[in-house]
N, C-alpha and C positions, 0 to 999 in steps of 0.2 A: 381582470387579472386571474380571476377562478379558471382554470383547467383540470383537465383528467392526465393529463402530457405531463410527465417527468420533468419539473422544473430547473433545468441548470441554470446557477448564478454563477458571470463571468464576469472579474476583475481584469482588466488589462485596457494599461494608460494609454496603446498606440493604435489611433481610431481605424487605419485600414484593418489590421489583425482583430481588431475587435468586430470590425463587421464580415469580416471574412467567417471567423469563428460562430458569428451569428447564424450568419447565413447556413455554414455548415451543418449546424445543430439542429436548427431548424428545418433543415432539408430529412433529418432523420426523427421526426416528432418530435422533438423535446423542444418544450416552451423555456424563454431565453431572456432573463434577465439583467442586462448588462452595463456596466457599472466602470469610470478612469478611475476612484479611488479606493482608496481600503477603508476611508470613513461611510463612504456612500454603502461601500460593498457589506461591511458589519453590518448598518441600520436594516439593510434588505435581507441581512441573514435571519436578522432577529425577526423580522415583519413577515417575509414572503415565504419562510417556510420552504426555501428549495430541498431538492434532493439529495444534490451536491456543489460544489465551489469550483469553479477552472481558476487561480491562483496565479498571476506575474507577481515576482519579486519587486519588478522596479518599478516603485508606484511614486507618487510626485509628492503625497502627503505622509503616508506611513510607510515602509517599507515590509512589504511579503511575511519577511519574518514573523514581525509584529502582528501583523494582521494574524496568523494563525498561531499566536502566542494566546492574543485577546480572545480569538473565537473557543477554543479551546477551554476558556475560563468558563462556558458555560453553554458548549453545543458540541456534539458527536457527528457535524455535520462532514459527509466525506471529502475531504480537501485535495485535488489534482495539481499541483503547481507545472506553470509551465515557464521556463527560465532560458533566459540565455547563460546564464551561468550557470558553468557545467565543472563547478571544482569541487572536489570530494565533500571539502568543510560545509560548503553549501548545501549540497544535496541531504548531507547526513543530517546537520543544522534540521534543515526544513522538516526530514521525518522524524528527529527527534522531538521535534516542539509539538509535531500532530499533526503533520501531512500521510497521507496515505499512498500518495502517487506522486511521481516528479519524473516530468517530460522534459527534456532539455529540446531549447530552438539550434538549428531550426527542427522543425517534426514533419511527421507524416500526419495527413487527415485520417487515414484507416488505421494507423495505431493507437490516437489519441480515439477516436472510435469505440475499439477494441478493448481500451484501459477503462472506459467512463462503462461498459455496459457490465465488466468484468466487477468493479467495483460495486458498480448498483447491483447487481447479484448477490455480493458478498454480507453488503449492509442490509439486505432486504431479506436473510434468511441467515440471520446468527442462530437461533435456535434448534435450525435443524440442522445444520452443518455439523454442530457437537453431538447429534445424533447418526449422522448418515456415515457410513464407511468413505473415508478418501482413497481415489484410485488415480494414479497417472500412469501410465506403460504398466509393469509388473507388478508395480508398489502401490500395496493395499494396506490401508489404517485403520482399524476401528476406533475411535477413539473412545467412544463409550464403555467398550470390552477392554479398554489397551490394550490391543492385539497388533502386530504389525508381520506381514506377512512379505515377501518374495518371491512372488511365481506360488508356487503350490506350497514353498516352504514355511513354516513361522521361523519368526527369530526371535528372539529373547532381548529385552532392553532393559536396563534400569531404571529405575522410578528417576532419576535426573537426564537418560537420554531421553527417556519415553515422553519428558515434561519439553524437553527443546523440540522436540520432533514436533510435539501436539501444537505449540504455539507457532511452528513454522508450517503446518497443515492448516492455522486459524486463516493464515494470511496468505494464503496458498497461491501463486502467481504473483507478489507484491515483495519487496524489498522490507526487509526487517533489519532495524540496527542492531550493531554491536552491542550499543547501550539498552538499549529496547528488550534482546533476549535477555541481558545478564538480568536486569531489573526484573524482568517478569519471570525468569528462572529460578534466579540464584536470589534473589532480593534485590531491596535498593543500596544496601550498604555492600554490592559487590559490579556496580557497574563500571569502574575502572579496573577489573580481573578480566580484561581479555584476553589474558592466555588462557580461564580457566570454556570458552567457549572455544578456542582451537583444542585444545584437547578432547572436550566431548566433541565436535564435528567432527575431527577426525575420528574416532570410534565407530561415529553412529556411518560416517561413510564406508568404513570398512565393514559394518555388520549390512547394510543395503547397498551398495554400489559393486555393479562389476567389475568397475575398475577405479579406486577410491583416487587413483593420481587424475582421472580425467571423468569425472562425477556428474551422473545423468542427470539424477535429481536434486543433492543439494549444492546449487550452487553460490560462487563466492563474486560478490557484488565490493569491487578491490575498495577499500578504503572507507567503506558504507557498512556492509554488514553482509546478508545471506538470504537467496532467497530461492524456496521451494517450486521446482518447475512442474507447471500443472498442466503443461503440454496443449497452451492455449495462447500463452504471448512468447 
């Protein structure tokens, strides 16, 4: 079971998708763990130490939800759900509870690819991320200096835009909720104030965007939340 190969653990109850996924995974190194329930899929979290989760909702014992409700109680493990259910409350649900990614079926093999290498990137270097300057097209961030610049220009933010910006630079290419900013901006006792995060994205688009009605970088993920384009998905 010992490997050097990036272990993915893959939950999904429907046995051709599951070998298909295998298969895929494994065709790109990563060592591939795979699991129809969400009881089986916990005990192997807990045991096998993966790197990260591939996630179906509709599981025959526990349902998706759950599953990253319990894992959550006591593992940072990065969680990809991949769903046929594509309705807002769902998706938002699943990154509210502590998914980091949500694929809706059917998908592509080189986007889910693409999300699982971008993720293991993310979780593999938190340290230095809050050191290094973020750059996508013109937009550079220091987050260390709080500095944010535009082409050659600085701009000036407020300690409450400069804290929404940072945390959507944390998650840079990844969907952040509604609820997610307010709590990690404003508090916990202001995650049903979502008007007070339309009013700061509007700001912070007008102070970076060349054109805030059709927004390069931060963009609006409808009924979900916001998510910062890092000019890679």
């Amino acid at each position: 079971m010992k490997t050097d190969k990036p272990r993915i653990l893959l939950i999904e109850d429907d046995p051709p998708l599951r070998q298909l996924l295998t298969t895929t995974l494994e065709n790109q190194n990563y060592a591939v763990s795979a699991f129809a329930s969400g009881r089986e899929g916990l005990n192997a979290a807990r045991n096998q130490h993966p790197s990260l989760l591939i996630l179906d909702l509709g599981l025959p014992d526990l349902d998706g939800q759950e599953v990253i409700r319990r894992l959550r109680l006591w593992s940072k493990l990065p969680v990809i759900v991949l769903s046929a259910r594509d309705q807002e409350n769902d998706i938002t649900q699943a990154l509210d509870n502590g998914a980091d990614d949500y694929l809706t079926k059917p998908f592509g093999n080189a986007e889910l690819l693409s999300r699982i290498k971008a993720l293991l990137r993310r979780v593999t270097a938190p340290a230095a991320n809050e050191q290094m300057s973020f750059q996508a097209g013109d937009l550079i961030v220091e987050l260390s200096k709080r500095r944010l610049f535009v082409g050659e220009r600085e701009v000036h933010l407020t300690p409450l835009e400069f804290r929404l910006l940072a945390e959507l630079v944390r998650n840079a290419g990844f969907v952040v909720t509604h609820r997610q900013l307010l709590e990690k901006v404003w508090g916990p006792s202001y995650v049903e104030h979502s008007h007070y995060l339309r009013i700061y994205m509007g700001q912070l688009r007008h102070k970076l965007e060349a054109d805030p009605t059709r927004p390069r970088y931060l963009l609006t993920e409808a009924g979900v939340g916001y998510r910062l384009n890092d000019g890679e998905n």
